[in-house]
C-alpha positions as CSV (number, residue, x, y, z in Angstrom):
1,X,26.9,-46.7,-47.2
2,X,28.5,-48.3,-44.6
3,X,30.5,-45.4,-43.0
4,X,27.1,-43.6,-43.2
5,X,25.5,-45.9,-41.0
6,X,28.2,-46.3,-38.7
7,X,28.2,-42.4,-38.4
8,X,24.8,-42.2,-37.7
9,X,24.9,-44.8,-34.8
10,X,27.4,-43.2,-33.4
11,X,25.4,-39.9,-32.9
12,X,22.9,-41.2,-32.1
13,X,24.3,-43.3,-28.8
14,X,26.4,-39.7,-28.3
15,X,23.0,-37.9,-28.0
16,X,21.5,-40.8,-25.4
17,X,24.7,-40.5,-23.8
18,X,24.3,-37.4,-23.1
19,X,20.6,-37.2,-22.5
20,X,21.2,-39.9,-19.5
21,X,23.9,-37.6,-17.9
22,X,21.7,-34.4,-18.1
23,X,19.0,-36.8,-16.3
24,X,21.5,-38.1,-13.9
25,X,23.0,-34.8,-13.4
26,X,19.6,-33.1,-12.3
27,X,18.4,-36.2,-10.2
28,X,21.9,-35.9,-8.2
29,X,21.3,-31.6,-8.2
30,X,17.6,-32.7,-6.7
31,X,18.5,-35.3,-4.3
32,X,21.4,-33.7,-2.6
33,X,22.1,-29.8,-3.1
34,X,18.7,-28.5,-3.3
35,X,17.9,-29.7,-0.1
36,X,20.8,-28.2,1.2
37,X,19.5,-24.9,-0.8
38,X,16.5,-25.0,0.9
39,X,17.7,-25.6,4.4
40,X,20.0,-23.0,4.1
41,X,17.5,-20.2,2.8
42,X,15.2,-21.5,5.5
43,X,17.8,-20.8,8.2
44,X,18.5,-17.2,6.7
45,X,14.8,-16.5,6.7
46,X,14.9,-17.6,10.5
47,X,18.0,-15.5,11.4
48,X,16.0,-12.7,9.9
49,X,13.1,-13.1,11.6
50,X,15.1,-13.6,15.3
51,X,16.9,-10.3,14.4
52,X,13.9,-8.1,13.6
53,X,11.9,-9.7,16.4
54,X,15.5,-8.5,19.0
55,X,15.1,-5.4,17.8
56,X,11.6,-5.0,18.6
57,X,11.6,-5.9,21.9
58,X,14.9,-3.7,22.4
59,X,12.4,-0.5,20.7
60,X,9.9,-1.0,23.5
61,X,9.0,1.7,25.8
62,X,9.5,1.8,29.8
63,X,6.8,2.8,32.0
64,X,5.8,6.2,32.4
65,X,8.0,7.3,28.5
66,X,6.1,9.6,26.3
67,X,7.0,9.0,22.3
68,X,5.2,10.4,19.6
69,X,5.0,8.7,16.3
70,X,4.0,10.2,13.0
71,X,3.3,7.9,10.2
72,X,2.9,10.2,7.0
73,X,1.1,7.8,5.4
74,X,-1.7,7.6,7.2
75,X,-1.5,11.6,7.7
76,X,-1.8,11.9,4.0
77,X,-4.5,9.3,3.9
78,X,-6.2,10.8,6.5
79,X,-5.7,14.0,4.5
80,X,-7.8,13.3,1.4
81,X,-10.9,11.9,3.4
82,X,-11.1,14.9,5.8
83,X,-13.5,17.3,4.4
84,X,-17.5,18.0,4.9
85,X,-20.3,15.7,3.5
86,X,-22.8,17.4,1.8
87,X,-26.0,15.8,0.9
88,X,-28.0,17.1,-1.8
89,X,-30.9,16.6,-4.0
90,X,-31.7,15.6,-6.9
91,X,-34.1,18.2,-9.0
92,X,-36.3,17.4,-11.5
């Protein structure tokens, strides 16, 4: 009866022990290498942003340049609401 009981304490600090360093583990992942996460993915987001902005303002047209652009998309949705309106009556 003994052994029993000595066998069940011992699990049972085994699962607090391991409870407290799961909690410890995700208070240290939460305090110090998220933020650095974070940071990072903010500073890739920014990088991004500079690039596509660069680019822009290397696309832009000089004085007196003629460019046509076609966007098919708005062809297409110009397409389906081209047409005549017809307005008709109701007859009873």
């Amino acid at each position: 009866m003994d052994l029993l009981v000595v066998l069940y304490i011992v699990g049972f600090l085994r699962t607090i022990l391991i409870i407290a360093a799961i909690y410890y583990a995700i208070r240290l992942f939460s305090r110090y290498i998220l933020p650095l996460l974070v940071d990072k993915g903010i500073k890739n987001m920014q990088q991004k942003m500079q690039d596509q902005q660069f680019q822009n303002q290397r696309k832009q047209r000089r004085d007196g340049e003629v460019t046509i652009e076609n966007n098919r998309q708005t062809q297409r949705g110009n397409a389906q609401t081209q047409g005549d309106y017809v307005d008709f009556e109701e007859v009873d």
